[in-house]
N, C-alpha and C positions, 0 to 999 in steps of 0.2 A: 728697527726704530728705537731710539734711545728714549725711554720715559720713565722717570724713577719718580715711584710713590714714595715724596718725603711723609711718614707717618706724624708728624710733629706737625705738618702742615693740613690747614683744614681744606675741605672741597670748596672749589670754587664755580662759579656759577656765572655765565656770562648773556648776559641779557640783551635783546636787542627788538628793533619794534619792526613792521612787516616793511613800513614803509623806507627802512634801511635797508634789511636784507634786500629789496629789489633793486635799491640804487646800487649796492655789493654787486648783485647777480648782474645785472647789467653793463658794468664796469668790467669785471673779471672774465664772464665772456663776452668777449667784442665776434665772436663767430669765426676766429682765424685761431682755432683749435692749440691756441699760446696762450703760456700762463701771462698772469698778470696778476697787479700787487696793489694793495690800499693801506694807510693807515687810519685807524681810530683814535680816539680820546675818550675814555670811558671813567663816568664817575662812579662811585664807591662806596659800599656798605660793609663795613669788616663788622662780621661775626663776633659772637662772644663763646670764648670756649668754655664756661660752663654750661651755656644754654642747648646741649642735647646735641642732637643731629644734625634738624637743620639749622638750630640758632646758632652754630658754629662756623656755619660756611664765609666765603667771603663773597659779595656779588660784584660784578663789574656790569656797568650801564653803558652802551654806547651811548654817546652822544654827540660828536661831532665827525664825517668820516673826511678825510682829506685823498682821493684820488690820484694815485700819483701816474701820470698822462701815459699812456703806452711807447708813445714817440719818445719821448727821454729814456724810457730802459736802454741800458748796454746790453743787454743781450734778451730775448723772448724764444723760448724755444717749446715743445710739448711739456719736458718735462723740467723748468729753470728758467727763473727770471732774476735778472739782476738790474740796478737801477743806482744813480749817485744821490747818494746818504744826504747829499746837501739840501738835496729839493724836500724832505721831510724834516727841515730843521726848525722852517716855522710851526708846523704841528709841536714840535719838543718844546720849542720856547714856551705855547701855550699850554703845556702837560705840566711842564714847570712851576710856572708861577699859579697854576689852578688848581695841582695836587693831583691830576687825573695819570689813570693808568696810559698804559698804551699798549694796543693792540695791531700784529701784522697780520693781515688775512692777504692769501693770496690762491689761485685755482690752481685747481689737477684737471687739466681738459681731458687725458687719458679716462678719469674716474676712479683713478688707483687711490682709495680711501684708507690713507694711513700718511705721516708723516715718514716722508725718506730719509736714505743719510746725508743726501742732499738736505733738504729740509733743516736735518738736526745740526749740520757744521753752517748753517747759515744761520740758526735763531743761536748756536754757542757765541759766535761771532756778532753778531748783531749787539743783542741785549744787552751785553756788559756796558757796549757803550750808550746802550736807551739808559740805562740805570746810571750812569754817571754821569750821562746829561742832565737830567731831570732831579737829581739825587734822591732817588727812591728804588729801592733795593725789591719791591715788590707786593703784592702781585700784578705782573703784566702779563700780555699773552698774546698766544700766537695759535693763526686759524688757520684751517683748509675749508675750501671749497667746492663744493663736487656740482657736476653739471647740473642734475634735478636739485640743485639747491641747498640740501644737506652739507651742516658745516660740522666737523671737527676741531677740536678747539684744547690746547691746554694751556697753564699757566705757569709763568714764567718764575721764578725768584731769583735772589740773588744768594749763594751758597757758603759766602764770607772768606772765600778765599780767592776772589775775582774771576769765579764760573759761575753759573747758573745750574739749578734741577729744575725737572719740569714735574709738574701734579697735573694729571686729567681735569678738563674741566665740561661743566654739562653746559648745554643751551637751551636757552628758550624765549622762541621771538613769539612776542605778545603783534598778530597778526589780525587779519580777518580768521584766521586758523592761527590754532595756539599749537605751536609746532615744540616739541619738546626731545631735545638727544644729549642722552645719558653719556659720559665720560665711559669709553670701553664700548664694546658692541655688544647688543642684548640678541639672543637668541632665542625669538619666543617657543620654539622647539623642545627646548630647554627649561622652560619657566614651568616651575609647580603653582598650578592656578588654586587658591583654597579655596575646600569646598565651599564656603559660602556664595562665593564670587565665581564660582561654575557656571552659572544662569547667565551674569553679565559677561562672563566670559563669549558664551555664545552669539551674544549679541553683539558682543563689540571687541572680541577676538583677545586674545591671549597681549599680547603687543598694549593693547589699551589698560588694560585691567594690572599691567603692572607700572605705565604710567601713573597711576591712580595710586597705586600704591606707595609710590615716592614724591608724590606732590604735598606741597606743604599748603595749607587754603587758609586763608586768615576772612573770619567774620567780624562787621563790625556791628553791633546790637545784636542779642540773641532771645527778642522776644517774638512778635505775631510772625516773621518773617524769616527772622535769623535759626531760633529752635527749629524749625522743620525743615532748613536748608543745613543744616548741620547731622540732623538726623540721618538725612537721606545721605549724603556724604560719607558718614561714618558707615550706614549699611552697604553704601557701594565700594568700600577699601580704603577712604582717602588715610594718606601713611599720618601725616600731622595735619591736627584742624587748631587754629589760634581763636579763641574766644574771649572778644571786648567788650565789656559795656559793667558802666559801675554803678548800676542799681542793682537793688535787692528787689525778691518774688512781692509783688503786694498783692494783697488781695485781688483788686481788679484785672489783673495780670492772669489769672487762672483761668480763662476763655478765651487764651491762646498761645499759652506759653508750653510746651510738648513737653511731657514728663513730670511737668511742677503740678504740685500736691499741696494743702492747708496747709501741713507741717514744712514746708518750703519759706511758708514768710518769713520776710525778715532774713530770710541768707542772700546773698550774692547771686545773679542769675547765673552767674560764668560757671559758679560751683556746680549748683544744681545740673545744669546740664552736663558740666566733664565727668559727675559721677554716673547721670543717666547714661551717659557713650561707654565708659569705663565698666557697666554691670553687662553691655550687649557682650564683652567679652572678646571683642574684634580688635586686631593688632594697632587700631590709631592712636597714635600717640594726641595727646588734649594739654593744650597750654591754657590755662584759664587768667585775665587778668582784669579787674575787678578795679577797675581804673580808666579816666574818659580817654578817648583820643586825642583830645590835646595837651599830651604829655609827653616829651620830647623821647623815653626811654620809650615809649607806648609804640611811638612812632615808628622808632626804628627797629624796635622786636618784629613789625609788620612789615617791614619793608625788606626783611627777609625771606618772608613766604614767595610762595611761585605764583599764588592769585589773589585775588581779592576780590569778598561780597560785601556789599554795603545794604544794610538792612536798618537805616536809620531812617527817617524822615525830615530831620533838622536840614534846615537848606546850608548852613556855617559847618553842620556836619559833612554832609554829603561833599559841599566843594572840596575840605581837605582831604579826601580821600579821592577827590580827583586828582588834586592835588599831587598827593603822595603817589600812587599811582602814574603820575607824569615823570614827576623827579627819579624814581626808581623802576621806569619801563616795565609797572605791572598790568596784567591784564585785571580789568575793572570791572566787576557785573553792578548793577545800580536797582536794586528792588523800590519799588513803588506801589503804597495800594492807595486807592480813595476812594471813600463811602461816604456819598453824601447825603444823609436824613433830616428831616423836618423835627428828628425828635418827638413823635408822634405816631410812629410807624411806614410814614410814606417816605418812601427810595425814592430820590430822585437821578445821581447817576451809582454806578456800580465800576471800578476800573482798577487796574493793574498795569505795571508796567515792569519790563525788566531793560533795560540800558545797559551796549556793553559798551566799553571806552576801552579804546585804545592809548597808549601814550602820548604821540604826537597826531594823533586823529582831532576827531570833534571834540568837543567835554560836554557837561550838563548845563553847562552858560551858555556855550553857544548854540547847544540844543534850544534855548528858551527854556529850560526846566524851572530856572529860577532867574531873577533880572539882581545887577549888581543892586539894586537901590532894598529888595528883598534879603539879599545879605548883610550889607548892614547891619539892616536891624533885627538879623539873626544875632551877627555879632558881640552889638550892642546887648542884648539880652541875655547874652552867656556872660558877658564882663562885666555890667555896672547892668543890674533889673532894677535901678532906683529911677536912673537914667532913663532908662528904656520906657519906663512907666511914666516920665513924665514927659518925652518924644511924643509918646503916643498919646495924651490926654492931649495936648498940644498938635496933634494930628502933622505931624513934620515928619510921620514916620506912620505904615501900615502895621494894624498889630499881627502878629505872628500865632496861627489860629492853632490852638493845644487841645488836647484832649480828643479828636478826630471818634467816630465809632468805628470799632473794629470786631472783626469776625472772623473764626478763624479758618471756615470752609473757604473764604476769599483769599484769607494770606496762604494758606497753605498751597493753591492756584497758583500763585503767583511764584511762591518756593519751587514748586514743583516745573516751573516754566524756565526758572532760573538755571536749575540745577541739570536742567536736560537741554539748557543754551549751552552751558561748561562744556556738556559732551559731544554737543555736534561743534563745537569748536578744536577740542581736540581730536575728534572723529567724524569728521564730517558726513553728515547721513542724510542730507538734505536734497532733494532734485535740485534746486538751487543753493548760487552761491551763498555763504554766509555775508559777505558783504550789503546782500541785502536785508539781514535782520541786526543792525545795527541797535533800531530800537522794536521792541516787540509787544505789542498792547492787545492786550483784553477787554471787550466793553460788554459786560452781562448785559446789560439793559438791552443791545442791540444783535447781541448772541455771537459776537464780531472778534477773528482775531486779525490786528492791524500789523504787520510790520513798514518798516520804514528803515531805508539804506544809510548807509555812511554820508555825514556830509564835509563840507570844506574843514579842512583842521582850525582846531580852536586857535586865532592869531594870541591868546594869552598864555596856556598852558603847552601849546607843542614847541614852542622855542625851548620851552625848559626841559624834553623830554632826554632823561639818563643822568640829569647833572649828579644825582647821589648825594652822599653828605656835603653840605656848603653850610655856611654861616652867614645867615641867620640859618636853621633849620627849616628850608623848605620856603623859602626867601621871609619868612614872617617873624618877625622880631619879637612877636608875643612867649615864641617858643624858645627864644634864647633866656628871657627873663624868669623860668623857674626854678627857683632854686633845689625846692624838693622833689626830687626822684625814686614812684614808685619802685619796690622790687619785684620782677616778672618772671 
């Protein structure tokens, strides 16, 4: 196999949602034990090479797959497939003019997991001319497929003397199961588990415990909900945790914020917490940024990681990081708590909820989480509260209820609920599918835990799912118009 690690060239990372991988898998094997071939269109997040490890990668998003018919190949055999270039031409035009990578996947019905030399005088041959059709020099890529579904993948460039090098790249399809494979084969055999992580090792075997250790987890708010899902994170390996939210400790904040002390007021939560993970003394790396999410550098710092927890409650919050999550094919967890009191001492309900969102799945709109007419006047209240306030005195607008009670034996439930969905999605441990814990609820008052399955994909956000950077950012124009750009 021919695959040269250019060291100048960062990792690349190719992202895909479940509901693609099974159109692939079904495609690829049609059951007459012959290869067969697809192309993609994948949108884009390029890395920044100063920002570390992961903030250097580049990711590629499926997003649209174009089939190319088994009947038209010129040849199908167990181990070669060939096919006329012309029939993927409109795929190129559209790679073109959109800026999107491109990607070949095609099977090994054998199961012989590796690119051949077949393989490699077909993507030498190929690509020069994907790259001079589209004129974009890289990164594009090229996949295998193995029967049980496991894909290999590496990325293509262009080498400036009209060949190409190839760089491994990793995958990971944000699925009912969050399926993750590392560029290179891991041999848990092989993996030094640290002592810490012995315990979780047993439980969830050597293979998981070093997924964990190279996933990158981006939080968004890191108070009732977000501190103790980050905690627990950091104890069980995670390699990078991203930490957003641009308030500082207040007082009232210390009955549920993990690790924050008196002498905490007045600083940054991001801080306090990256210094609390940074004294546990455990290898995660802590990106702190002390800056909202709707910040166009905020954004795309996060749309580098491999997951996302949303630990907000703002409904204009929460949709963008559907949002984000759609456009960049990340997998979504959605923390919820509500506690509803009289003020007075009497509970009336008690609830939690954690929501995972797939890319092109449901979202929290069409869950009913929130109604467009609710966001709004979320909206409205983050951009113009002059506005907002006189909408609402004029009742042309529901006011957006602040201050909620909170407790943090409840958030921590719910952290705790959240952070053990992460794992049965990357480990499934469940007698049932994951499919059916789409959403997962708590109700104390009734002593009740609810799940509830996947339902029809959202008709607003899965059309958009993989598109990657476009302009406007994340199609909203509020985010093209700022000028000043936190540094992260």
């Amino acid at each position: 196999m021919l695959l040269i690690s250019n060291q100048d060239s960062p990792a690349v990372v190719l992202r895909l949602t479940g509901y693609q991988h099974d159109i692939l898998r079904r495609h690829l094997f049609p059951r007459d034990y012959r290869e067969a071939v697809a192309i993609a269109l994948c949108g884009r997040r390029k890395g920044d090479d100063n920002a570390g490890r992961w903030g250097r990668r580049n990711i590629l998003t499926i997003h649209e797959i174009f089939l190319v018919p088994h009947e038209i190949c010129h040849l199908r055999e167990p181990d070669r497939v060939s096919w006329p270039t012309e029939s993927i031409l409109p795929s190129l035009r559209k790679a073109a003019e959109h800026g999107f990578a491109v990607l070949k996947i095609h099977s090994h019905p054998s199961g012989y997991a590796a690119f051949s030399k077949l393989d490699d005088a077909a993507d030498k041959e190929l690509f020069p001319s994907i790259m001079g059709w589209v004129d974009d020099s890289g990164p594009h890529a090229s996949a295998i497929m193995l029967p049980k579904g496991k894909i290999i993948a590496r990325a293509i460039y262009d080498d400036g003397n009209g060949g190409t090098f190839f760089v491994p790249a990793d995958i990971v399809i944000a699925g009912d199961c969050i399926r993750i494979w590392r560029g290179g084969e891991f041999n848990s055999k092989n993996h030094i588990v640290p002592e810490f992580a012995k315990r979780h090792a047993q439980a969830f075997g050597a293979g998981t415990t070093m997924v964990l250790q190279r996933l990158s987890v981006a939080i968004i708010g890191v108070s009732g909900t977000g501190s103790p899902v980050a905690e627990m994170l950091a104890r069980l390996g995670i390699g990078e945790l991203i930490l957003v939210d641009p308030k500082n400790v207040e007082d009232k904040n210390l009955n549920r914020i993990v690790t924050a002390t008196k002498r905490d007021i007045g600083r940054p939560k991001v801080n306090v917490l990256a210094k609390a993970i940074q004294r546990i003394g455990l290898a995660t790396h802590v990106v702190p940024i002390a800056h909202d999410l709707f910040t166009p550098k905020v954004i795309r710092r996060v749309a580098l990681a491999d997951i996302m927890f949303g630990c907000v409650d703002s409904v204009d919050g929460r949709d963008l990081m559907n949002r984000l999550a759609a456009y960049y094919n990340l997998p979504y967890f959605d923390l919820g708590v509500r506690l509803d009191a009289d003020g007075q001492g009497r509970i009336e309900a008690i609830n939690g909820t954690v929501h995972y969102l797939q890319p092109d799945g449901s979202s929290l709109l069409s869950r009913g989480v929130y109604t467009p007419e609710g966001l709004r006047a979320a909206a409205i209240r983050r951009s113009d509260p002059a506005m907002y306030q006189d909408l609402r005195r004029a009742k042309y607008i529901r006011g957006v209820r602040e201050d909620r009670p909170a407790v943090i034996s409840l958030n921590t439930l719910v952290a705790s609920m959240a952070v053990n969905e992460l794992l049965a999605r990357i480990h499934p441990y469940r007698d049932d599918s994951n499919r059916k814990f789409a959403t997962y609820r708590v109700n104390l008052n009734q002593g009740r835990l609810i799940d509830e399955p996947e339902t029809e994909a959202c008709p607003v956000l899965a059309p958009k799912a993989g598109l990657g950077d476009i302009r406007p950012l994340l199609d909203m124009p509020e985010l093209s118009d700022q000028k000043a750009q936190p540094k992260t």
